[in-house]
C-alpha positions as CSV (number, residue, x, y, z in Angstrom):
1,X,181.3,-110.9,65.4
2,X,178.7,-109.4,68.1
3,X,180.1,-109.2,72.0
4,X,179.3,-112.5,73.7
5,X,176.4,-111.8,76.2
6,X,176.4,-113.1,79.2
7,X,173.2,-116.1,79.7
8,X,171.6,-113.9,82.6
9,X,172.0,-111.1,80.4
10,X,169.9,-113.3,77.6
11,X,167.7,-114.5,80.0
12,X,167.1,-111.7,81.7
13,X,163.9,-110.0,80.4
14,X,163.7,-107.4,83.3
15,X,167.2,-105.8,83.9
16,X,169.1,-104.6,80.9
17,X,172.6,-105.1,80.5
18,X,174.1,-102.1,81.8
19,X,171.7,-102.3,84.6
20,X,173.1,-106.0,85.7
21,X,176.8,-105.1,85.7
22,X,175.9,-101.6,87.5
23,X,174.5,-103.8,90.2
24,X,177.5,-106.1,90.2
25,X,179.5,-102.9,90.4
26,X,177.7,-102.0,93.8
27,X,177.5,-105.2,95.3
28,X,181.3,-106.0,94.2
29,X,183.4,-106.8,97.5
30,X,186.6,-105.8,95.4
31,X,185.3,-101.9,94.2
32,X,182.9,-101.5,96.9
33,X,184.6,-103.2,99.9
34,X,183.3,-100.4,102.4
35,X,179.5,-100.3,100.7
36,X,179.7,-96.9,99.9
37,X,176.3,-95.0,98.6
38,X,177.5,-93.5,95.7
39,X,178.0,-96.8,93.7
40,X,174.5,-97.6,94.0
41,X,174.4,-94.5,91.9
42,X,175.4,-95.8,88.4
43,X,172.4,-98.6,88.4
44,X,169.8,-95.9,89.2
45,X,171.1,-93.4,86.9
46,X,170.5,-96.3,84.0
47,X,167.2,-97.0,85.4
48,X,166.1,-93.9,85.4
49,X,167.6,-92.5,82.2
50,X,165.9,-95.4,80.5
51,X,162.4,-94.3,82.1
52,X,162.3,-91.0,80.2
53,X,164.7,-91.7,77.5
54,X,161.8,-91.3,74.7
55,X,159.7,-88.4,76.5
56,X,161.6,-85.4,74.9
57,X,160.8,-82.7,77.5
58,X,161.8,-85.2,80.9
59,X,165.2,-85.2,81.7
60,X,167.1,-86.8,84.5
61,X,169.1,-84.5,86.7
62,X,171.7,-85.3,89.5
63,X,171.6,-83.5,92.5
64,X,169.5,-81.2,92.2
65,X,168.6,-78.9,95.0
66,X,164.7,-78.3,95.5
67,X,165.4,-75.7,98.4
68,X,168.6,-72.8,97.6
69,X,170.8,-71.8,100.1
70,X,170.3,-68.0,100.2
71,X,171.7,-66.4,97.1
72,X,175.1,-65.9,96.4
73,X,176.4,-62.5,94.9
74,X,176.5,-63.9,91.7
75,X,173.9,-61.2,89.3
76,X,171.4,-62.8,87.7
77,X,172.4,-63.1,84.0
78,X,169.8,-61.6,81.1
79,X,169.4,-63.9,78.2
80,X,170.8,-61.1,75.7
81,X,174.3,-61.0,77.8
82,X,177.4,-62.4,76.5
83,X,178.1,-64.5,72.9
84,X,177.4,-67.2,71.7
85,X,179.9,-70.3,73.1
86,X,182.0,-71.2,70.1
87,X,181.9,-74.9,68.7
88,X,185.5,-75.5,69.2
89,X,187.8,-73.7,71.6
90,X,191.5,-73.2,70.9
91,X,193.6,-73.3,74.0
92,X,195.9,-69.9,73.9
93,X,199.7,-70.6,73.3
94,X,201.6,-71.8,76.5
95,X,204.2,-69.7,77.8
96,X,207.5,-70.8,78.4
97,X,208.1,-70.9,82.1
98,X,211.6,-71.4,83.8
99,X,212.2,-74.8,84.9
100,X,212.4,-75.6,88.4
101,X,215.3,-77.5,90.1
102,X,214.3,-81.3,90.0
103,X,213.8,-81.5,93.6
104,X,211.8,-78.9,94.1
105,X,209.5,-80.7,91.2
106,X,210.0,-83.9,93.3
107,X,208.6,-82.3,96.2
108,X,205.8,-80.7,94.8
109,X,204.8,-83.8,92.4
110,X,204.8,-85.8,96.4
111,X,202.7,-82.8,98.0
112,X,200.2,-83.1,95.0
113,X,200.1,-86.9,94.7
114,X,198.9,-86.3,98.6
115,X,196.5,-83.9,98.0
116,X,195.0,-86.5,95.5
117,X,194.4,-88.8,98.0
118,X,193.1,-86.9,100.7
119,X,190.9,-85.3,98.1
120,X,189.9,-89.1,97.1
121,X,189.4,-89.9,101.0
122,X,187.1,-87.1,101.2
123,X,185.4,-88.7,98.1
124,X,185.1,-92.0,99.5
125,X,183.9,-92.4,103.0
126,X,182.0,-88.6,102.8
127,X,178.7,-88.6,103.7
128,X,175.6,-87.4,101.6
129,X,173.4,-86.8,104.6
130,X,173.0,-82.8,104.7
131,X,174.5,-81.1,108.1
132,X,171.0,-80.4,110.7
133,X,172.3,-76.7,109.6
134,X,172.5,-77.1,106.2
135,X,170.3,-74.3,104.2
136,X,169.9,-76.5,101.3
137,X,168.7,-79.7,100.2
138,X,169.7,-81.6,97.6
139,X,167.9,-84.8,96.0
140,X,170.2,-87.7,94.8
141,X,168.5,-87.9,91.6
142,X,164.7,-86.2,89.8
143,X,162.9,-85.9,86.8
144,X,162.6,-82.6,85.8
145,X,159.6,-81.6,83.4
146,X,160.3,-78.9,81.1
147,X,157.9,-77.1,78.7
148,X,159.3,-74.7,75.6
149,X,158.0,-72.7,73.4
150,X,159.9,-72.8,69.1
151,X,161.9,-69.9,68.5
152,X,163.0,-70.5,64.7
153,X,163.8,-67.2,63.9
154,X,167.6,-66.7,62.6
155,X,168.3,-63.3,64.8
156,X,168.0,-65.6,68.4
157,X,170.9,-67.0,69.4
158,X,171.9,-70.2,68.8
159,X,172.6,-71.3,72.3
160,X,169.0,-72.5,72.6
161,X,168.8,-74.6,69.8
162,X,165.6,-73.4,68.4
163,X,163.5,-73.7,71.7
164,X,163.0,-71.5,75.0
165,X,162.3,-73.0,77.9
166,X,159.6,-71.2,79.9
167,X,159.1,-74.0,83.0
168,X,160.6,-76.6,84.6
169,X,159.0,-78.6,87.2
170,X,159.9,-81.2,89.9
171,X,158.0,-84.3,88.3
172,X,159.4,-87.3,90.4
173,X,162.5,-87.3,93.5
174,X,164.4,-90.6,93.8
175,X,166.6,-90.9,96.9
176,X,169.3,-93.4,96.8
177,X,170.6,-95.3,100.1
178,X,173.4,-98.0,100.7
179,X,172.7,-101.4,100.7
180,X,172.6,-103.3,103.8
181,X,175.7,-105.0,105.6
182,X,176.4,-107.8,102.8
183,X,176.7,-110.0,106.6
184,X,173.2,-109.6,107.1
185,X,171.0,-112.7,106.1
186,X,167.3,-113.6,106.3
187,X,164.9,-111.7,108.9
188,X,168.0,-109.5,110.0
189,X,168.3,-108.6,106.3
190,X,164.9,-108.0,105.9
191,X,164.6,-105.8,108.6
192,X,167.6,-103.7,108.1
193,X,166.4,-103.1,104.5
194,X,163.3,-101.9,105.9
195,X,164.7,-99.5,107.8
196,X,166.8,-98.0,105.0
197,X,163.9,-97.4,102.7
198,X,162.2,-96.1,105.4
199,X,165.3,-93.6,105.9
200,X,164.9,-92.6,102.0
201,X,161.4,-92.2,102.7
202,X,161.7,-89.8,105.9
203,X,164.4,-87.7,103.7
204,X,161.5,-87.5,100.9
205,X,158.6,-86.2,102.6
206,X,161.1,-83.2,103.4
207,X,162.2,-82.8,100.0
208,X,158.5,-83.1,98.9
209,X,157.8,-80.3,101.3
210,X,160.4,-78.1,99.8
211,X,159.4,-78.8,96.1
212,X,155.9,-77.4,96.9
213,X,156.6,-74.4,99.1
214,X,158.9,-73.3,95.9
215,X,155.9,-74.5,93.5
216,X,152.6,-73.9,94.9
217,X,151.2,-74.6,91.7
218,X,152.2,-78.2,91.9
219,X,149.5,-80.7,93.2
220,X,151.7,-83.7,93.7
221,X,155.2,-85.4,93.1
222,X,156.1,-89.5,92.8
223,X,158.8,-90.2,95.1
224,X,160.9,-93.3,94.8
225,X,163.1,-94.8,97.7
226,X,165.7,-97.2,97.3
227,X,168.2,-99.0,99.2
228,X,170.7,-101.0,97.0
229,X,168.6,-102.2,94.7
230,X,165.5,-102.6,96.4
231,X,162.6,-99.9,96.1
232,X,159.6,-98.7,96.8
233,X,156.8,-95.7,95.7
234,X,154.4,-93.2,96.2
235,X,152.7,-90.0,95.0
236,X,153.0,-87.4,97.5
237,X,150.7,-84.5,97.8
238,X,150.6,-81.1,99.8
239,X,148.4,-82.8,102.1
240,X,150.5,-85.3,102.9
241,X,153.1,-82.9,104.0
242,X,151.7,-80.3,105.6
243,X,153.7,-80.5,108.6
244,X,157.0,-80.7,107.5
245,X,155.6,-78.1,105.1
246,X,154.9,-75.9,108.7
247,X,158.5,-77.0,109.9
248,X,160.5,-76.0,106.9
249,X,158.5,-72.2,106.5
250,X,158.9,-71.5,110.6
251,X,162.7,-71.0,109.7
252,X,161.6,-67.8,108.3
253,X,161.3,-65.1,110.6
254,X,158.6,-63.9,108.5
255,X,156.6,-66.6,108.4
256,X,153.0,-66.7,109.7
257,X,151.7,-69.7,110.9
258,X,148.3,-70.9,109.7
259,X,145.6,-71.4,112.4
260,X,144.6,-75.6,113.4
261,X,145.5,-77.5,110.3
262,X,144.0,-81.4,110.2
263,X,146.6,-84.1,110.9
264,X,148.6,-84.7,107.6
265,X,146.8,-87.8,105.5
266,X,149.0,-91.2,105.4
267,X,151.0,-91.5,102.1
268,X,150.3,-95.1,100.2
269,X,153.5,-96.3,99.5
270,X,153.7,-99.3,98.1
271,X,155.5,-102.7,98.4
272,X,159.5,-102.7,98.5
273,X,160.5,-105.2,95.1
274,X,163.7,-105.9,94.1
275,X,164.8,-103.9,90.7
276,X,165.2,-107.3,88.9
277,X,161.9,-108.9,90.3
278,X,158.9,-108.8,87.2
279,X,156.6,-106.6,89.1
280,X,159.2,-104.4,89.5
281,X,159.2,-104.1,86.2
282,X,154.9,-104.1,85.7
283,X,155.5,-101.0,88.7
284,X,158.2,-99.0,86.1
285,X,156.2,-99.3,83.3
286,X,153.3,-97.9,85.4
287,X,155.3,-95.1,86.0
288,X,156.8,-95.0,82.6
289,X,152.6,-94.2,81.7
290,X,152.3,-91.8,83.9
291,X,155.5,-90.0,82.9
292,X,154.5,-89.9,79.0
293,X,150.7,-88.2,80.0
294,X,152.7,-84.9,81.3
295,X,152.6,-84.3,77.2
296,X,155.1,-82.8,74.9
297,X,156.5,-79.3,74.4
298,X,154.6,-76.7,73.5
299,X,155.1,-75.2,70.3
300,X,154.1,-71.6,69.1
């Protein structure tokens, strides 16, 4: 017999199942008594993954960083170094260690059982706003776009799969903020969500910037911000940026400022929906169109 769905599952035409009980997750008093960000996560992540999920060379990635700290000292890695990885890994053999007395086991099980939950407390109520010194910025979710070139012959190793990848580009940044105070009601409501996707939108003109100081090649990005489950978009372009483009590059001591520049054009971004609301939907399938023209990989 086939799992009973739920009747707003079935009746539902716009949010998928995984996407309603990802919401229900978030907005869940029990799980998500302090509104934390990160459990808006898992409803975007399914939102998103669905977008690109038959366009073979998208792919969803996590926090990603669109500007690097500077570089560790790590050597870069050829792609002739080291093996193959095998398919399955044995473990080696445990050794035999001498067994400690059982209150020394006691206490270190109680020291580690404490560790856990600081480490969980640091989890929790962390925030995922970078430091004003931080070198590096990270975007909650993008789309990456990916072009490869076939490489069936037998003497390359198998780690690739039969494909080299020789780009990947920023196509779209997504930043995720908490829902409002679940207190909230009516024009308070309104206007506090408003001011959160605003927030997401302040944080993506940055991350904009960075993407095309690292790519000049690239003529725009969509940006997506979202509070809970409310959203908005746009297509940003260098000239919509150009001064946080200015701030970003003045960090360098090397940098040369350009002479006047003209004021930086307004970005359209347009109305905030609910994720569940049919033009949401009509908006994702927009995007969804314009996602599937970047084409498929490149084969030689």
């Amino acid at each position: 017999m086939p799992p009973r769905i739920p009747p707003a599952a079935r009746n539902n035409a716009v949010v998928q199942y995984k996407a309603i009980l990802a919401t229900s997750l978030a907005f869940s008093r029990t799980l998500n008594s302090r509104n934390v960000e990160y459990l808006w996560y898992p409803l975007w992540n399914q939102i998103l993954y669905e977008l690109v999920a038959d366009i073979p060379n998208l792919v969803l990635a996590p926090q990603f960083p669109v500007w690097f700290v500077p570089d560790d000292d790590e050597d870069d890695e050829d792609e002739n170094d080291g093996d193959d990885p095998e398919e399955i890994i044995q473990p080696p053999e445990e050794q035999p260690t001498k067994e400690a007395p059982e209150n020394q086991n006691n206490q270190n099980e109680h020291e580690d059982d404490e560790a856990a939950e600081a480490a969980a407390g640091d989890i929790s109520f962390a925030s995922t706003v970078p430091q004003k010194n931080a070198e590096g910025v990270i975007v909650d979710f993008v789309i990456l776009h990916l072009k490869a070139v076939a490489q069936p012959q037998p003497e390359l190793k198998t780690r690739y799969g039969g494909w080299r990848i020789t780009a990947a580009s920023v196509g779209v940044l997504i930043e995720v903020k908490r829902f409002v105070s679940r207190s909230l009601a009516g024009e308070n409501q309104t206007t506090e969500i408003l001011s959160r996707i605003m927030e997401a939108c302040s944080d993506l003109i940055d991350q904009a910037a960075c993407v095309f100081l690292r790519n000049p090649n690239t003529d725009s990005v969509l940006a997506i911000a979202t509070a809970g489950p409310y959203w908005r978009g746009a297509t940003i372009r260098p000239i919509n940026v150009r001064k946080a483009m200015h701030r970003i590059s003045a960090k360098d001591p090397s940098y040369q400022a350009p002479g006047e520049q003209s004021p930086d054009k307004n970005i359209h971004w347009n109305d905030i929906l609910r994720v569940d609301h049919p033009r949401s939907r009509d908006r994702l399938q927009t995007i969804y169109r314009s996602l599937k023209k970047m084409g498929v990989m490149d084969v030689v």
